[in-house]
C-alpha positions in Angstrom: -96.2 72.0 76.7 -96.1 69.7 73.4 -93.2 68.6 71.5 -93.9 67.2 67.8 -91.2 64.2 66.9 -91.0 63.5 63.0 -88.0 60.4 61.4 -87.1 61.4 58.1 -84.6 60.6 55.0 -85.2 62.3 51.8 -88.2 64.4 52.2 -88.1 67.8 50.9 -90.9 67.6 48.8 -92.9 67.0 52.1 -90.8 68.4 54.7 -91.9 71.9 54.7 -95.3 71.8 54.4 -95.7 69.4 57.0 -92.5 71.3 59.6 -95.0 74.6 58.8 -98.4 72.7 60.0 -96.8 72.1 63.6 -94.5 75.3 64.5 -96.7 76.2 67.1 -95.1 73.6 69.1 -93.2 74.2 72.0 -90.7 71.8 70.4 -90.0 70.0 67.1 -87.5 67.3 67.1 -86.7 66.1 63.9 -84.5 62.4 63.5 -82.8 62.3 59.8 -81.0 58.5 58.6 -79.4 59.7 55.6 -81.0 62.6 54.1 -79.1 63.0 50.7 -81.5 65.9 49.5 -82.1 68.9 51.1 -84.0 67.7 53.8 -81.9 68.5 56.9 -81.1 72.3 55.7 -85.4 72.5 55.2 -85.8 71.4 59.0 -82.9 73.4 60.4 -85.3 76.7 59.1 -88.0 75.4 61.5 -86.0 73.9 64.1 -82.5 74.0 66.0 -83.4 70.2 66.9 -82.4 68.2 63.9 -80.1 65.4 64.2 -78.8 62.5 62.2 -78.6 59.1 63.0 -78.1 55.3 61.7 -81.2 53.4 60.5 -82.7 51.4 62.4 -86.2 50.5 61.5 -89.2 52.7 62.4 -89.7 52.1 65.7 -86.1 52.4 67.1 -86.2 55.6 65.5 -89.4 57.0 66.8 -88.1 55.8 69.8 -85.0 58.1 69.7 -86.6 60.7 68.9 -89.1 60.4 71.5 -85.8 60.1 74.3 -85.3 63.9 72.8 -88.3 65.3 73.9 -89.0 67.4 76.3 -92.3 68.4 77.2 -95.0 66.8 78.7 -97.2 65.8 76.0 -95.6 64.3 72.1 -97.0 64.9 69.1 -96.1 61.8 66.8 -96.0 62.8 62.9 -94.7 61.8 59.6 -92.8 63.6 57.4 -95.9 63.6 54.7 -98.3 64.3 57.4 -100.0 68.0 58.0 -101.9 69.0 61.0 -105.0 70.9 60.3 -106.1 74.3 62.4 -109.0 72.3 63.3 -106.5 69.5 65.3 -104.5 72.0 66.5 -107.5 73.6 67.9 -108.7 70.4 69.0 -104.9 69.4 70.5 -104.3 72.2 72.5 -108.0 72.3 74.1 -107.1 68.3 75.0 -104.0 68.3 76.5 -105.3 71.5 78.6 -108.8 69.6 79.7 -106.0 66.9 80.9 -108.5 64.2 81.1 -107.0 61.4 79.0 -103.2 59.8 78.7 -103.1 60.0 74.3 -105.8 60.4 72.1 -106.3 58.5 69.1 -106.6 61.2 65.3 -108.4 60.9 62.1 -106.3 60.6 59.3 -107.5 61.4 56.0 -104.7 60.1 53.6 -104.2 60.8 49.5 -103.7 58.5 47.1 -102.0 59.7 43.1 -103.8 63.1 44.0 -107.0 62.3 45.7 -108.4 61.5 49.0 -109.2 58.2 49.6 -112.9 57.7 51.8 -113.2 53.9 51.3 -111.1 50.8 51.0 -110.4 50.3 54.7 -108.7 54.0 54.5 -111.0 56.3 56.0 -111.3 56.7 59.3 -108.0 55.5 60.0 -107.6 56.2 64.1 -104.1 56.3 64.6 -102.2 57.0 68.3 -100.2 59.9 67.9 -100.7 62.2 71.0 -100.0 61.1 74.3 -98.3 62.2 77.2 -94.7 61.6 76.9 -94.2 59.7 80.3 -96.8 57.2 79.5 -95.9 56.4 75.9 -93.4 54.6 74.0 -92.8 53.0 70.6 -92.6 49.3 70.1 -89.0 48.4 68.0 -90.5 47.2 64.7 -88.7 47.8 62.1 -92.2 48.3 60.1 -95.8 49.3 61.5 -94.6 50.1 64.5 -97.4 51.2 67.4 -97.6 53.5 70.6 -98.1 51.5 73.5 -99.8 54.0 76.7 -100.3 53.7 80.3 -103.1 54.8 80.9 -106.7 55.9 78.9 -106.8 56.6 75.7 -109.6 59.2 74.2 -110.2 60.3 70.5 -110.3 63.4 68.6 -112.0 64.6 65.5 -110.2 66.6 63.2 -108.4 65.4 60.4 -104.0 64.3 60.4 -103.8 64.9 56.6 -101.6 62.3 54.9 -100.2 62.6 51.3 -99.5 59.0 51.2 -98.5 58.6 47.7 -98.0 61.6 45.4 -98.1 59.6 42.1 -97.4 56.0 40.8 -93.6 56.6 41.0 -94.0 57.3 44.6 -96.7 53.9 44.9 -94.2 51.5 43.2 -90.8 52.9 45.0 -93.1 52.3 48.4 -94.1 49.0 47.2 -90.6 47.9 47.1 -89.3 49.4 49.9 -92.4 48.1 52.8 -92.6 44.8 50.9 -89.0 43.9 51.9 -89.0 45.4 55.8 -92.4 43.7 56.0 -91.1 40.5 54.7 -88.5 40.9 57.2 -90.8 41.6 60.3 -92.5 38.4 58.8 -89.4 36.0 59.1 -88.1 37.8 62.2 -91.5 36.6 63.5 -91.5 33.0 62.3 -93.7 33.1 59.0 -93.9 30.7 56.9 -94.8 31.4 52.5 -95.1 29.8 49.1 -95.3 31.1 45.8 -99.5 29.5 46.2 -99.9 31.6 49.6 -98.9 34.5 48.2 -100.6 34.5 44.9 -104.2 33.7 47.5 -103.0 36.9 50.1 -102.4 39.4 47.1 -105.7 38.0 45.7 -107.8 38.2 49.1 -106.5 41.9 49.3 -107.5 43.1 46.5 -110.8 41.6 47.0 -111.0 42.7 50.4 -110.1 46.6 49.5 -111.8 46.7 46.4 -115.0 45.0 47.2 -115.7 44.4 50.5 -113.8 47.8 51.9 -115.8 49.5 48.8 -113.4 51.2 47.4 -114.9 51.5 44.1 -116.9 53.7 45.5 -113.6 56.2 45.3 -113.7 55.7 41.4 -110.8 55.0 39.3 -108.3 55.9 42.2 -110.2 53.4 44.4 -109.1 50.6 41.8 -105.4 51.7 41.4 -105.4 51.6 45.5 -106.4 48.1 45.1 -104.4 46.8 42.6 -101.6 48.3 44.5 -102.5 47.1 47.9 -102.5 43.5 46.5 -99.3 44.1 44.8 -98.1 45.0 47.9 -98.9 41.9 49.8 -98.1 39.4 46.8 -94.7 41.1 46.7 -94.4 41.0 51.1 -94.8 37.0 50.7 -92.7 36.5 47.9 -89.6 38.2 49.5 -90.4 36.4 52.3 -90.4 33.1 50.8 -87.1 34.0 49.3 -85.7 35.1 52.5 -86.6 31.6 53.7 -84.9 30.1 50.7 -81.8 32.3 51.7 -81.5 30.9 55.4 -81.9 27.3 54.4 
């Protein structure tokens, strides 16, 4: 049996299409903090499993919605994610051949309306599927991971991810990671300057746009870029004026 766990707040324009990808689960368990749109009446159509909580941080959530589930193997998703018939195929025939503990999916994620192949974007193996007894999520509030007991395998088809719809959507995310990763930073002991992170938003872009080729995705390829380095300048900054804060 599977159960698929997805954290949301404010996601109706994603919600559906990604609750409809996955309701040939045994079990969805859905985790609001906050909805104020119509999120929570969208995933009570799917589901009877929706419930609201405080915010956390990303892992503590995941986390509680993982303590809800109830089969043997989790399905891990995001609110903009959609599962393929190819992964479902290639799910169900996994967790039957009950050879590994998780599996590691392909993600191919959008970026202002088009799939992004380069840039350090594509593959992007992420640990999503496991078997809920050997699994859990570490408590970061950003980037959190799956840590497994156990041996890990790897499947083909594609988890697809509308990442960002368009530029509104790129600059509200900008904002919003920038601060809980400028948090995660300090919670961790980092250190910035205003020099440090001018040089890491620089090194980004050169490191997406150039070395990562992702001019090869065109004009999109460049806006990922610009906005990738944006995002690090901006995760540094905050940072150093959380340090200037605490002093």
């Amino acid at each position: 049996m599977l159960t698929v766990i997805i954290i949301t707040k404010n996601e109706e324009s994603h919600i559906a299409k990604c609750l409809e990808s996955v309701k040939w689960a045994d079990e969805i368990i859905v985790l609001d903090s906050g909805s104020s749109d119509e999120t929570v009446s969208i995933c009570h159509q799917f589901t009877p499993h929706v419930f609201e909580t405080d915010w956390q941080g990303f892992g503590v959530q995941k986390q509680r919605a993982l303590n809800k589930a109830t089969s043997d193997w989790v399905l891990s998703i995001d609110a903009d994610e959609i599962v393929t018939p190819e992964l479902r195929a290639e799910i169900e025939h996994a967790i039957n051949q009950n050879q590994h503990d998780a599996f590691l999916l392909s993600r191919l994620s959008s970026y202002c309306g088009k799939f992004i192949k380069h840039g350090g974007w594509y593959p992007d193996y992420i640990l999503r599927l496991f078997r809920r007894e050997r699994g859990h999520f570490t408590d970061d509030v950003i980037h959190e991971r799956v840590i497994v007991e156990g041996n890990i395998g790897k499947l083909n088809a594609h988890i697809l991810h509308e990442s960002y719809s368009d530029l509104s959507e790129v600059l509200i995310k900008i904002n919003s990671y920038s601060t809980l990763q400028a948090q995660k930073l300090l919670a961790h002991g980092a250190k910035s300057s205003l020099s440090k992170a001018i040089f890491r938003g620089l090194w980004k872009f050169i490191q997406t746009y150039l070395i990562k080729a992702a001019f090869l995705d065109g004009k999109h390829g460049l806006m990922l870029a610009i906005s990738s380095a944006e995002s690090v300048y901006y995760k540094y900054l905050k940072l150093l004026e959380l340090q200037n804060k605490c002093r």
